[in-house]
N, C-alpha and C positions, 0 to 999 in steps of 0.2 A: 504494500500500500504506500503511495506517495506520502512522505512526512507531510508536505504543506496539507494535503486534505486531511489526517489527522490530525493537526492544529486545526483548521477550519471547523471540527469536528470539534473539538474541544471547547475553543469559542464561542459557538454555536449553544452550546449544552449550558454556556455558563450564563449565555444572555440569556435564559429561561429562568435562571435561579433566583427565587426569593430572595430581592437583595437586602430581607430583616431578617435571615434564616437562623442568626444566631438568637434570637429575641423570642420572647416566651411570651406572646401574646394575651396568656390568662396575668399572668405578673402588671402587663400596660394597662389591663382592662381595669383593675384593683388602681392602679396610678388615677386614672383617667375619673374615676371614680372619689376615690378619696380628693382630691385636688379641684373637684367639681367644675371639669372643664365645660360645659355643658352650661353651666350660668354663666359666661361671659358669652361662650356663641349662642343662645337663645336669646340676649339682647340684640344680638346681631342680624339675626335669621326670623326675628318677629315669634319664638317661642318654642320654634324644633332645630334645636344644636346642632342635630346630627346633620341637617340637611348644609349646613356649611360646610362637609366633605364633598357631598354630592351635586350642589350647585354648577348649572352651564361653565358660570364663569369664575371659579374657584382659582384662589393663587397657586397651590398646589398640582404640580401636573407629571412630575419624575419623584426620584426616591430623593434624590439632592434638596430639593425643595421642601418635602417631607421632613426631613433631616432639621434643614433650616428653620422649619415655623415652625419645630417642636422646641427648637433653641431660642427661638422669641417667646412662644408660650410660656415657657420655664421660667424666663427673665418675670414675666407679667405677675404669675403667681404668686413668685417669690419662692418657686421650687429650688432644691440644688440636688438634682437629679443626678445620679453616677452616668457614667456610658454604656453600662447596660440598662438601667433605668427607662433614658431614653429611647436604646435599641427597640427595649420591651414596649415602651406607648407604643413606636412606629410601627414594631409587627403586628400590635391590636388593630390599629388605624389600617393596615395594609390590609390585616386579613379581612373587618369588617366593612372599609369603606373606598382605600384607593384601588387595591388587587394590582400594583406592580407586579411586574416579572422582572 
């Protein structure tokens, strides 16, 4: 087998990967929860939070950006979330609202 097509091959396999895979989405979901992310975007979204992931025009649109407004979120709270912490909101948010691959 050609090497370049088993790199292409490998490549390939990795842009499908969950890019929160290290993250334990029941851990973000207890985050997201306790920290009651939900009353800041319910003022925002006229009273259903959640639809601030799912809106047309949402700022969120890659995992980078994910990444990003959970480090502004964090700020807002006054959380100080470890890097798994964070990992763990983002694979909750991934698994129940953006679905990155």
């Amino acid at each position: 087998m050609n090497k370049f097509f088993i790199i292409f091959l490998l490549l390939c396999g990795t842009a499908q990967a969950d890019p929160f895979a290290d993250g334990q989405p029941e851990a973000g979901k207890k985050l997201f929860d306790q920290y009651q992310c939900n009353r800041c975007h319910n003022g925002k979204m006229g009273g259903d939070g959640n639809a601030i992931f799912t809106r047309p025009n949402r700022r969120v649109t890659n995992p980078q950006q994910l990444t990003a407004q959970i480090n502004v979120c964090t700020r807002n709270v006054g959380a100080n979330f470890s890097t798994q912490e964070k990992i763990n909101l983002a694979a909750y948010l991934n698994t129940h609202f953006y679905k990155f691959k």
